[in-house]
Residue frames as a rotation matrix with the C-alpha (Angstrom) as fourth column:
UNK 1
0.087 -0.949 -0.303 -22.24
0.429 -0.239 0.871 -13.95
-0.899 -0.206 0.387 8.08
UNK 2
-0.126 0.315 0.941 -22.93
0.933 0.359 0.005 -13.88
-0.336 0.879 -0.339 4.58
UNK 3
0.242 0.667 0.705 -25.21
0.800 -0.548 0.244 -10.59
0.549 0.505 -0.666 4.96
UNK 4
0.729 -0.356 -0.585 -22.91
0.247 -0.660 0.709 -8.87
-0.639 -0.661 -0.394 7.20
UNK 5
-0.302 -0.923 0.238 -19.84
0.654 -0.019 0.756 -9.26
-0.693 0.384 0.610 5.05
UNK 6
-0.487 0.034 0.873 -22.10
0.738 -0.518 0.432 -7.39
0.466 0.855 0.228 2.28
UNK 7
0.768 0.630 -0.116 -23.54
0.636 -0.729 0.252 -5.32
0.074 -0.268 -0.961 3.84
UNK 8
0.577 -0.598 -0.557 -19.71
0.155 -0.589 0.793 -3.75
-0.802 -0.544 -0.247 5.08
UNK 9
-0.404 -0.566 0.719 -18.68
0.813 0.138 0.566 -4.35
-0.419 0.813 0.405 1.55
UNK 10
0.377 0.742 0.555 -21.58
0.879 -0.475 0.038 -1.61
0.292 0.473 -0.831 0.58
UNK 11
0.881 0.192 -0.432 -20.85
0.471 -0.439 0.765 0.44
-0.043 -0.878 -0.478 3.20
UNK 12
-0.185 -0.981 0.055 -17.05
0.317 -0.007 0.948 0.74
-0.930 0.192 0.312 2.18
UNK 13
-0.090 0.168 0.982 -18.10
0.988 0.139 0.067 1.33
-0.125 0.976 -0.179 -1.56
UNK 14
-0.156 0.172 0.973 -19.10
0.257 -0.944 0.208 5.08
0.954 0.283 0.103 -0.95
UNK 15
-0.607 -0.331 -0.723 -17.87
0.725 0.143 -0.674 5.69
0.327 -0.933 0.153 2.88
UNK 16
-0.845 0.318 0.430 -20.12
-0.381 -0.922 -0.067 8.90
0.375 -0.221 0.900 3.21
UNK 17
0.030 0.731 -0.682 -23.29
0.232 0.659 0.716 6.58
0.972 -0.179 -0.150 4.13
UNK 18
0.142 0.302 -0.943 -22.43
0.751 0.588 0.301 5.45
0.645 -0.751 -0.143 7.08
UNK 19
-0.908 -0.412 0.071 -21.01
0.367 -0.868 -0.334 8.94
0.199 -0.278 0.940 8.04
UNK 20
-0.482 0.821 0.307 -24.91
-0.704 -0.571 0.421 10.40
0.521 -0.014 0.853 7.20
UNK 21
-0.069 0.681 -0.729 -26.58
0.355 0.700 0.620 7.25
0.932 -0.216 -0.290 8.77
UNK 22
-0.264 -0.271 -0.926 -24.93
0.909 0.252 -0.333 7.94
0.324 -0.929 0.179 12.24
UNK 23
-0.887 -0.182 0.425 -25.15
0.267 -0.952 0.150 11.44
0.377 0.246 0.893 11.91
UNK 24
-0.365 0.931 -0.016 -28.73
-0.530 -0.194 0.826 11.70
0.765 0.310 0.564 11.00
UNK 25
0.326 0.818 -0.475 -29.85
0.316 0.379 0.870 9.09
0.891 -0.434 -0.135 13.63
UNK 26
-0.317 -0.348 -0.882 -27.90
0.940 -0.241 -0.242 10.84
-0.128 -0.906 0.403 16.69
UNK 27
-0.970 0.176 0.168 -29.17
-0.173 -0.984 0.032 13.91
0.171 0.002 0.985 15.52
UNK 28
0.097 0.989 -0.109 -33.08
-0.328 0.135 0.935 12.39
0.940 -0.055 0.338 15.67
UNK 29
0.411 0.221 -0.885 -32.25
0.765 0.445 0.466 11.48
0.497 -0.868 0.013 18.95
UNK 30
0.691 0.088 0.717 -31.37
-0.012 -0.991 0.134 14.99
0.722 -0.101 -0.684 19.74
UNK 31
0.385 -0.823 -0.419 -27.80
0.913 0.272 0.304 14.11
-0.136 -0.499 0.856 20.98
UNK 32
0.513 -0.415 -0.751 -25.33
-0.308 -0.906 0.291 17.06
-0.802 0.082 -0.592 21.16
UNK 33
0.948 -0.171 -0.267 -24.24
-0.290 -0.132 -0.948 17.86
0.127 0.976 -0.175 17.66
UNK 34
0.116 -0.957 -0.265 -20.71
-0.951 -0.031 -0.307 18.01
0.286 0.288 -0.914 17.85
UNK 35
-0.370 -0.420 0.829 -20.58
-0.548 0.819 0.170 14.41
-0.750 -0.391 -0.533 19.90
UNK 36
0.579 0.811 0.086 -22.82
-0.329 0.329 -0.885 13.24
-0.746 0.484 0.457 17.22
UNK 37
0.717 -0.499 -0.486 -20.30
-0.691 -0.418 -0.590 14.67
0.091 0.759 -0.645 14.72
UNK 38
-0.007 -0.811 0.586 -17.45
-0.987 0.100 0.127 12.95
-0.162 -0.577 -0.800 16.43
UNK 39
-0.015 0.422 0.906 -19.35
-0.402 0.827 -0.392 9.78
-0.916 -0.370 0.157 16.60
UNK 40
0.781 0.555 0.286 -20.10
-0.078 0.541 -0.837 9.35
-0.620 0.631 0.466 13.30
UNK 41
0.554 -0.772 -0.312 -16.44
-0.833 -0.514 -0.206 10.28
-0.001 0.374 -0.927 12.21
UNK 42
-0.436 -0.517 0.737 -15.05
-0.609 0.772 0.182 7.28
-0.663 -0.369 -0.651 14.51
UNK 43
0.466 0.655 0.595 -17.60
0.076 0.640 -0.764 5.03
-0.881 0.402 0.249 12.77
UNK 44
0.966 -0.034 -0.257 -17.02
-0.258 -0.052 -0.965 6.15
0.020 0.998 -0.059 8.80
UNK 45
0.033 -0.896 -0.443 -13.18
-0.992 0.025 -0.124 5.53
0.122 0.443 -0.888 9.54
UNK 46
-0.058 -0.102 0.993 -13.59
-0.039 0.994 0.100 1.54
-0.998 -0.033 -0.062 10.13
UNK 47
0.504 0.817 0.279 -14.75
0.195 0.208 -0.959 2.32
-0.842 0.537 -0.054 6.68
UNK 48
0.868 -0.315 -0.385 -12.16
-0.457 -0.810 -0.368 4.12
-0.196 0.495 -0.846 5.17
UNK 49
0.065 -0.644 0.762 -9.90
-0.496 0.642 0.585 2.08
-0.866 -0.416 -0.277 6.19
UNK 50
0.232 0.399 0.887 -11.68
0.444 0.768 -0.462 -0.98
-0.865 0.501 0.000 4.62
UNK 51
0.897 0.408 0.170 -11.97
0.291 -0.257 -0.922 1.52
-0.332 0.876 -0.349 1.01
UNK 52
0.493 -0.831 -0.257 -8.64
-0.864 -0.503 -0.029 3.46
-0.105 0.236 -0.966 0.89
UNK 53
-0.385 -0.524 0.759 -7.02
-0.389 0.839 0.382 -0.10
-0.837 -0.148 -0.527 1.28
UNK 54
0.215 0.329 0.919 -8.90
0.722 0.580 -0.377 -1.62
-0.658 0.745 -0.113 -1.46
UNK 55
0.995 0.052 0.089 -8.27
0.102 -0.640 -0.762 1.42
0.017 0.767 -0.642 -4.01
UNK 56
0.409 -0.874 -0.263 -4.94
-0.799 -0.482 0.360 1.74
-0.442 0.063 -0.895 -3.11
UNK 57
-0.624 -0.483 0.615 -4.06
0.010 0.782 0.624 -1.97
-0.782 0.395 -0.483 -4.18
UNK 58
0.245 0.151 0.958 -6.31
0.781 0.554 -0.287 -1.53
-0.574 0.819 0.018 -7.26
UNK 59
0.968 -0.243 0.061 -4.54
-0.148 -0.752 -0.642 1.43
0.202 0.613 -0.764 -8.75
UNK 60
0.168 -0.931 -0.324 -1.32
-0.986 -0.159 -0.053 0.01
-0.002 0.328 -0.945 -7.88
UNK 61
0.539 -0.045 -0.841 -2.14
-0.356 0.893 -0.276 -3.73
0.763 0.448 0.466 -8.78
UNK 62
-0.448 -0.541 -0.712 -0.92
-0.105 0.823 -0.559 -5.41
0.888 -0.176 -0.425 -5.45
UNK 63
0.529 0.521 -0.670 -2.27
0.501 0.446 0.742 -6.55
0.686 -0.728 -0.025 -1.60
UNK 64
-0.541 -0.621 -0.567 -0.26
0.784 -0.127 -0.608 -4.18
0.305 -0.774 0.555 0.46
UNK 65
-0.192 0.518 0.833 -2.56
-0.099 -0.855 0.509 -1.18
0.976 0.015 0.216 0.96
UNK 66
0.735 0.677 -0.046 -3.91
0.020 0.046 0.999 -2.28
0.678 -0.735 0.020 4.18
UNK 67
0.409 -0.673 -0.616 -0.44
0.796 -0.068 0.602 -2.76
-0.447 -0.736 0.508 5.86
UNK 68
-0.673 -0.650 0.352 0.86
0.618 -0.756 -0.215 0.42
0.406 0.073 0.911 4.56
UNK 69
0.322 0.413 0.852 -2.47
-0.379 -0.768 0.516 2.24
0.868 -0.489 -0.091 6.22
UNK 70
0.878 0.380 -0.292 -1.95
0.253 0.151 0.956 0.37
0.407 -0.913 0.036 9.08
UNK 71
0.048 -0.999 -0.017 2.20
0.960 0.051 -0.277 0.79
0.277 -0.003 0.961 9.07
UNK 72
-0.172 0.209 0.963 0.67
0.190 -0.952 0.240 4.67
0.967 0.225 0.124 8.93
UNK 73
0.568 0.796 -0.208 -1.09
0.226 0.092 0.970 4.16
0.791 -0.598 -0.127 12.11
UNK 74
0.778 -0.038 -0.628 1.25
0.549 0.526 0.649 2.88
0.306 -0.849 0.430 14.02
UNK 75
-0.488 -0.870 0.073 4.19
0.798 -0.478 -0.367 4.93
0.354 -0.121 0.927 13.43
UNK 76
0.000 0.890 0.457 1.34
0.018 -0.457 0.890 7.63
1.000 0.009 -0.016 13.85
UNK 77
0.857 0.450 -0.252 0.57
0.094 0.345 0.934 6.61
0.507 -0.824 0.254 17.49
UNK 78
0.556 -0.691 -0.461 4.41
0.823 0.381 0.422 6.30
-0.116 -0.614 0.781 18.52
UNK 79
-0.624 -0.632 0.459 4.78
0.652 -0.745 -0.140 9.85
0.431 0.212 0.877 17.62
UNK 80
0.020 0.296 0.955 2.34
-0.066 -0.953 0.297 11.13
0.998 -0.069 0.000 18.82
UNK 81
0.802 -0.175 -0.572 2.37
0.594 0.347 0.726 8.82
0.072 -0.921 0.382 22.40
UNK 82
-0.197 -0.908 -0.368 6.08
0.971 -0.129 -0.200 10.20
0.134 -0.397 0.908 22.24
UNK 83
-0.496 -0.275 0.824 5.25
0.283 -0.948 -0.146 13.88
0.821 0.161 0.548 22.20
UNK 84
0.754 0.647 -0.110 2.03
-0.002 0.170 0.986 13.12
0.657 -0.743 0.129 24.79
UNK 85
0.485 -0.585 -0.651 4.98
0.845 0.505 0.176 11.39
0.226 -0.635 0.739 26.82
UNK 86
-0.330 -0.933 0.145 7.33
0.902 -0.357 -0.243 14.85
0.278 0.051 0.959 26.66
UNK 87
-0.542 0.193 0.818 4.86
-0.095 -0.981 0.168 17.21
0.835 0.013 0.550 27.19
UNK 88
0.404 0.650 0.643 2.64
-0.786 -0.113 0.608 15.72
0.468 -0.751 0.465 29.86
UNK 89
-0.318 -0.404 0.858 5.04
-0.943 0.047 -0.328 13.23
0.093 -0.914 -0.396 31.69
UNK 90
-0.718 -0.233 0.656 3.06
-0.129 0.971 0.203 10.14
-0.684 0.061 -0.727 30.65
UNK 91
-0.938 0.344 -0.046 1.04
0.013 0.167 0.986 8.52
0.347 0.924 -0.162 27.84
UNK 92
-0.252 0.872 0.419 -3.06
-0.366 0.315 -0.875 8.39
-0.896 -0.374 0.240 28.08
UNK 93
-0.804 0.092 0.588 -3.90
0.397 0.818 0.415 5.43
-0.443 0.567 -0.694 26.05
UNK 94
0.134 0.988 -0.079 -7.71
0.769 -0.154 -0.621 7.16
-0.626 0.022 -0.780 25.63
UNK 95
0.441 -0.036 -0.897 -6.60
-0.121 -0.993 -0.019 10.10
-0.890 0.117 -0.442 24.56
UNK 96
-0.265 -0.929 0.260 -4.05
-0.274 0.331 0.903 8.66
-0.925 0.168 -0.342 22.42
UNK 97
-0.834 -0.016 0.551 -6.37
0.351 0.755 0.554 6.54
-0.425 0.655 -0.624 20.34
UNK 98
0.178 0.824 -0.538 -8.71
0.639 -0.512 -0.574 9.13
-0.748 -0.242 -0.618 20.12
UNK 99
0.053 -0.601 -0.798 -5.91
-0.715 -0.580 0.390 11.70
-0.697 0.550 -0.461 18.40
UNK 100
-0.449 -0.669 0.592 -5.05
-0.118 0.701 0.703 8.57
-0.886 0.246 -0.394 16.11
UNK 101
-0.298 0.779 0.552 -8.49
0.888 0.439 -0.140 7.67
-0.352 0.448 -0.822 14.60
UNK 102
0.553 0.773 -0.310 -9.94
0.514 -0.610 -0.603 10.78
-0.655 0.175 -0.735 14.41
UNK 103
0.044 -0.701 -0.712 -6.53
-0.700 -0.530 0.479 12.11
-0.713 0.477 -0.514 12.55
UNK 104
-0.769 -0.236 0.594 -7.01
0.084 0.884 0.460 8.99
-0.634 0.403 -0.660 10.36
UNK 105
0.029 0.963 0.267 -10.61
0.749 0.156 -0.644 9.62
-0.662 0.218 -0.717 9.38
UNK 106
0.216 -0.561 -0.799 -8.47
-0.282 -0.819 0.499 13.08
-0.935 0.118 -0.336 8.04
UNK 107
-0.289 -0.935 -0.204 -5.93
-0.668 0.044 0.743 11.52
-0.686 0.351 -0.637 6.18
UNK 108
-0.356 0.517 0.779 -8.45
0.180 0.855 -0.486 8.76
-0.917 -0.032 -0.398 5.23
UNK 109
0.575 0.759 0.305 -10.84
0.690 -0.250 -0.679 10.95
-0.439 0.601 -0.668 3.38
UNK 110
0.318 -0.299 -0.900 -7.99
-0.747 -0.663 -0.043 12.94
-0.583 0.686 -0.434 1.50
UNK 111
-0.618 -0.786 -0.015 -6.65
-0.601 0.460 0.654 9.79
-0.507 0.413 -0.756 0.70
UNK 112
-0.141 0.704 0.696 -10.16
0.527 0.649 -0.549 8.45
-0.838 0.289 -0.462 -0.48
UNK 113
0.579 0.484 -0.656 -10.96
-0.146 -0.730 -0.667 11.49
-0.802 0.482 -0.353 -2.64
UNK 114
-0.235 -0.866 -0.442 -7.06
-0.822 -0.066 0.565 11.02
-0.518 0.496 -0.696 -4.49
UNK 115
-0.783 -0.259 0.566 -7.73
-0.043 0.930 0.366 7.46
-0.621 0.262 -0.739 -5.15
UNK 116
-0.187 0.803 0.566 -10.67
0.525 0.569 -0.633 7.92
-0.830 0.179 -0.528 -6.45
UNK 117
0.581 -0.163 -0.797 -10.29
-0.633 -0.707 -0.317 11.14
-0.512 0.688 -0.514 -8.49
UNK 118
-0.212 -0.892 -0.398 -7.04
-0.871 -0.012 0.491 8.82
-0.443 0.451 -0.774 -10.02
UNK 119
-0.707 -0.351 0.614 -8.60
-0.157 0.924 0.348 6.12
-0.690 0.150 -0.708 -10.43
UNK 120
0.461 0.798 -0.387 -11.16
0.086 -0.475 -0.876 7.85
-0.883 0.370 -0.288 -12.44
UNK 121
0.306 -0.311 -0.900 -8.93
-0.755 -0.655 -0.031 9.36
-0.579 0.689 -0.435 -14.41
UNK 122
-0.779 -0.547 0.307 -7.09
-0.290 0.748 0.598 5.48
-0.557 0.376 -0.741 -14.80
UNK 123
-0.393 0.635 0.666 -10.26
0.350 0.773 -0.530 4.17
-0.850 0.025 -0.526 -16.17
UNK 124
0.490 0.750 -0.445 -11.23
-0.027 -0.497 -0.867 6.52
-0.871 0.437 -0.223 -18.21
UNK 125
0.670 -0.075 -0.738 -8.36
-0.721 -0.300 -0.624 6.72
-0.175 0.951 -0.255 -20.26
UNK 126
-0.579 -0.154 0.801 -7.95
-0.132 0.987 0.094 2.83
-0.805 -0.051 -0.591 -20.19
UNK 127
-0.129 0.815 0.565 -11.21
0.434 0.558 -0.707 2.97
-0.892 0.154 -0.425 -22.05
UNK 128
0.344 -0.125 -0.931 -9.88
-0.710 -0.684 -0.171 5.55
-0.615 0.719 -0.324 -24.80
């Protein structure tokens, strides 16, 4: 358990990894690029998740990051289910969570890049 827990703790540390791992081994297995692409997207956001949450509560010094991505999610999902619902007449759950994640993995990696660019910047001129 031990060497799983680090191992996703790495992984989270610099989310592009797992992004090239998947990538790189669906491409050696001479999958179709774009599903590849796709694939490895769905993957790198479990990650993001995991990172944007942890940067957001250490640049603002508390434990809520994770329920304010997930609070993101969800309100996320019940807008977009509701528009699914108005244009086509009813919800597809597949589809649904498909649009959700993959618009996360989005929002994820602008919101990784900020935190990190800011917390750069905190650190640096911590150490001035």
């Amino acid at each position: 358990m031990g060497l799983l827990m680090n191992s996703v703790g790495t992984l989270s540390l610099i989310p592009i990894i797992p992004f090239l791992i998947v990538y790189f081994i669906g491409r050696g297995l001479k999958k179709d690029k774009k599903k590849t692409f796709m694939l490895a997207m769905d993957v790198t956001t479990f990650f993001l998740l995991l990172s944007v949450s942890a940067l957001f509560n250490n640049l603002f010094n508390n434990g809520f990051g994770f329920y304010l991505i997930l609070l993101i999610v969800l309100i996320s999902t019940g807008l977009i289910g509701g528009a699914q619902n108005r244009l086509k007449g009813k919800v597809d759950g597949k589809r649904l969570f498909r649009a959700v994640w993959r618009l996360s993995f989005f929002f994820m990696s602008v919101g990784y890049l900020l935190f990190m660019f800011v917390g750069l910047i905190k650190y640096i001129s911590q150490a001035m």
